[in-house]
C-alpha positions in Angstrom: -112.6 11.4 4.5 -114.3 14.1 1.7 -113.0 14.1 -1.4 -113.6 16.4 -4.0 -115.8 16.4 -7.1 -112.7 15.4 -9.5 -111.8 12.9 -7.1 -115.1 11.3 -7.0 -115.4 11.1 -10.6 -112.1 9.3 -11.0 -112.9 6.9 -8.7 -115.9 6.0 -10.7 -113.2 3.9 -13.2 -112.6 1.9 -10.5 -114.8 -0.9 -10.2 -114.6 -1.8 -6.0 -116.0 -5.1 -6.3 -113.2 -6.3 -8.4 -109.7 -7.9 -7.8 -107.8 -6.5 -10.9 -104.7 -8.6 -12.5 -101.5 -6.7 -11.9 -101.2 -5.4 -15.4 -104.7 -4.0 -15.8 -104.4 -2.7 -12.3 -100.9 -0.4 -13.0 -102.8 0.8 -16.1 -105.7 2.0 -14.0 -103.4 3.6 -11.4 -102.0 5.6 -14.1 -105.6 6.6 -15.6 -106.9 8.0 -12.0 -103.6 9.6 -11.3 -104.9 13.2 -11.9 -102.6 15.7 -9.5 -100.3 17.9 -11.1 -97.3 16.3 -9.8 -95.5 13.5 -10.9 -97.2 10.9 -8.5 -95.8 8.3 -6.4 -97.4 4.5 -6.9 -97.2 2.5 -4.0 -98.4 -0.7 -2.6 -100.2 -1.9 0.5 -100.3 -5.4 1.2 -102.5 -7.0 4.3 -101.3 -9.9 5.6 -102.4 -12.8 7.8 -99.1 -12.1 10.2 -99.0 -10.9 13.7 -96.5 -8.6 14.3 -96.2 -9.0 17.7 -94.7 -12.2 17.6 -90.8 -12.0 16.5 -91.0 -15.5 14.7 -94.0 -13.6 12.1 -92.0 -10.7 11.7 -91.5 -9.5 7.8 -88.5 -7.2 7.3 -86.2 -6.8 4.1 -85.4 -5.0 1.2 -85.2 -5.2 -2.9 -84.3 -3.5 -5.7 -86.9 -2.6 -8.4 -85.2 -3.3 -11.7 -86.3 0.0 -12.6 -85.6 2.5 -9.8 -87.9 4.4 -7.7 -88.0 7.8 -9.4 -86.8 9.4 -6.5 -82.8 10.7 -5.8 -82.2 9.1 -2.4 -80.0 10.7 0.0 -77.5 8.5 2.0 -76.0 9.1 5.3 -73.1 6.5 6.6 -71.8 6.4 9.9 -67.8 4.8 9.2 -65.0 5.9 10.1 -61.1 5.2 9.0 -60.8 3.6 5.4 -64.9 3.1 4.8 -65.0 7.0 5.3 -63.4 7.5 2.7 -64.9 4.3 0.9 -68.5 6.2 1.0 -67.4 9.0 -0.5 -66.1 7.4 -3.7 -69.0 5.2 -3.8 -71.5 8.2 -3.8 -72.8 8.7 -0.5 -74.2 12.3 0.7 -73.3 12.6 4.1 -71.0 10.7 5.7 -68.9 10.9 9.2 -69.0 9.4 12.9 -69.8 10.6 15.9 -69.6 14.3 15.6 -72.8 13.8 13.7 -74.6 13.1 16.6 -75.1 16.5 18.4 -76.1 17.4 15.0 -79.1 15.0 14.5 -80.0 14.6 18.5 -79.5 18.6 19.4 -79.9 20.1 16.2 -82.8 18.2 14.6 -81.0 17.7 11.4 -82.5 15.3 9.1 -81.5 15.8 5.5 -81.2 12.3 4.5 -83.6 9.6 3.6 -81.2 6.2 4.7 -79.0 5.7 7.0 -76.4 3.6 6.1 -73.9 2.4 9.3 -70.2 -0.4 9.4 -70.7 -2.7 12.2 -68.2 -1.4 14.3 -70.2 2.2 14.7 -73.4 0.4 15.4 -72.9 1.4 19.4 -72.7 5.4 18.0 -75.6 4.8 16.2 -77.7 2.9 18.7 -77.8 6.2 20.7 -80.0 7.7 17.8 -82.1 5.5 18.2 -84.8 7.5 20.2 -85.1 9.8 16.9 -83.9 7.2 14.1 -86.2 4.1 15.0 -89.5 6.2 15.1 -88.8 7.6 11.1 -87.9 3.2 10.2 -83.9 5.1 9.4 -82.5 3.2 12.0 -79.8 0.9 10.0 -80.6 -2.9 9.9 -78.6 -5.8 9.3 -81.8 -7.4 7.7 -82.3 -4.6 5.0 -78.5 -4.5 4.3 -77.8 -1.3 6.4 -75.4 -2.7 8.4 -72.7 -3.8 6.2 -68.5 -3.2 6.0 -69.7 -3.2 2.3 -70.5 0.0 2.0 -70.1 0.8 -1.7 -72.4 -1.7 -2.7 -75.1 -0.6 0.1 -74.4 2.9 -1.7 -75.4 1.5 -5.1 -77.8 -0.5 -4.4 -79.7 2.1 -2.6 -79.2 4.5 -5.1 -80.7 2.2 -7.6 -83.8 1.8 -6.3 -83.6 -0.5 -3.1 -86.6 0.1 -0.8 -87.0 -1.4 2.5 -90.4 -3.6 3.3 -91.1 -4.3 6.9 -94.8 -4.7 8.9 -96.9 -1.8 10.6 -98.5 -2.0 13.6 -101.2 -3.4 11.7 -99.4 -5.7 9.9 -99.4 -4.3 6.6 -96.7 -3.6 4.6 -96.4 -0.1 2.2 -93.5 0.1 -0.7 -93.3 2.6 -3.2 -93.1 0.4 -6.7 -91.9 4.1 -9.1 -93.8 7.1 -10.0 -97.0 7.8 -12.8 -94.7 8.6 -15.4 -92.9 5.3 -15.4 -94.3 2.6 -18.3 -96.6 0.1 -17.4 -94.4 -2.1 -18.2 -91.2 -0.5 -15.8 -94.2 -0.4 -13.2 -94.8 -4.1 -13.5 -91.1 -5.0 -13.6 -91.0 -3.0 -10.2 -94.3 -5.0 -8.8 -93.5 -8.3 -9.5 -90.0 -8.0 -8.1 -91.4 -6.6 -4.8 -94.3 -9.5 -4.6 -91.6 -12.1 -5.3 -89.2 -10.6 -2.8 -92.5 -10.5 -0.4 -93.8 -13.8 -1.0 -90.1 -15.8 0.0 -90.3 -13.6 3.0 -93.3 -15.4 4.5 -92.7 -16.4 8.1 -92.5 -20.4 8.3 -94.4 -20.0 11.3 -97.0 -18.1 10.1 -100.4 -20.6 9.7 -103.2 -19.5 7.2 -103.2 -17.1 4.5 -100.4 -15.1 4.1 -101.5 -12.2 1.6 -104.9 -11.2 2.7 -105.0 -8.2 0.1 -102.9 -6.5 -2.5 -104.0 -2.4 -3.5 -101.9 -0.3 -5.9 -102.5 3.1 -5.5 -101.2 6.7 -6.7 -100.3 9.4 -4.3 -103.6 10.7 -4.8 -105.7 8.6 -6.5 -108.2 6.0 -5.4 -106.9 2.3 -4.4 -107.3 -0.6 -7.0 -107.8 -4.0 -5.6 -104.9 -6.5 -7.1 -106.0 -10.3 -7.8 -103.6 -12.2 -5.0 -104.5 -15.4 -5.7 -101.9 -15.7 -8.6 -99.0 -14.6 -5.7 
């Protein structure tokens, strides 16, 4: 991949043969964050897991202490009571299975979660074909299948993300945007890394956290120290 001059003269800050401590890493994020936007930081971890085997598996979610930066749009599939339940509790869509023509026929996808009640799981599960593919499929696991649906409201409009594994078995998260404090940042990191770090598989053998990079949307990647996690 070419990058241009700017680019390349950013990057110089960042020394490649170095694994960074958390803190020094956030602040260097920031420094090589250079696009005219308000820039997303996120985080790829590599891990020792296989993916294809259920039992090594890593799916969940947090909240970061400090938001995401981002207004979240929630969709929940409920009906009766909870319909109305989602509504008070701040949701942006909500209905049942009228919705479904709408999504499958007219490629509607104006949300960014999808929040479902147990008992519409089977409406759902027929979305699944253009759901799964975009990781909006609700999960029991990240606490998007839930008759609580006012606190999956809140909590995702407080900044819960959603970790899971890629096909390469690394995981990506979002930790807040280059205008947050270093500080808010690191509140954000270290609550993902501990969220991460009780997730490891018990039957996963060898090292679990191969490597940690903190990057902004378009800046070059910082190595993160991982031997403190």
């Amino acid at each position: 991949m070419k990058h241009g001059k700017k680019y390349n003269e950013i990057a110089k800050l960042v020394d490649r043969t170095v694994a960074y401590e958390p803190n020094d890493a956030i602040a260097l994020v920031k420094k090589t964050a250079i696009a005219k936007f308000d820039e997303t930081v996120e985080v790829h971890i590599r891990t020792g897991c296989d993916g294809r085997h259920a039992e090594q598996q890593i799916r969940g979610a947090v909240v970061l202490p400090n938001g995401t930066g981002k207004t979240v749009r929630v969709l929940v599939f409920a009906k009766g009571d909870k319909l109305a339940e989602a509504e008070a509790a701040g949701a942006d869509f909500t209905g049942g299975e009228e919705l479904i023509p709408k999504i499958q026929k007219d490629g509607w996808l104006d949300f960014d979660v999808v929040v479902a009640t147990p008992d519409m799981m089977g409406v759902v599960g027929r979305l699944g074909k253009v759901l799964g593919p975009k990781g909006l499929m609700p999960n029991p696991k990240a606490g998007t299948v839930t008759m609580d649906v006012t606190k999956a409201i809140q909590d995702i409009k407080a900044g819960k993300i959603e970790y899971r594994l890629d096909k390469t078995n690394i995981v990506h998260v979002p930790v807040g945007k280059v205008s947050f404090t270093e500080e808010a940042l690191l509140e954000n990191f270290n609550a993902l890394m501990d969220a991460i770090v009780k997730a490891r598989p018990s039957a996963l053998k060898g090292q679990f956290l191969r490597s940690i990079t903190l990057a902004s949307t378009m800046g070059p990647g910082v190595k993160v120290n991982v031997t403190k996690f």
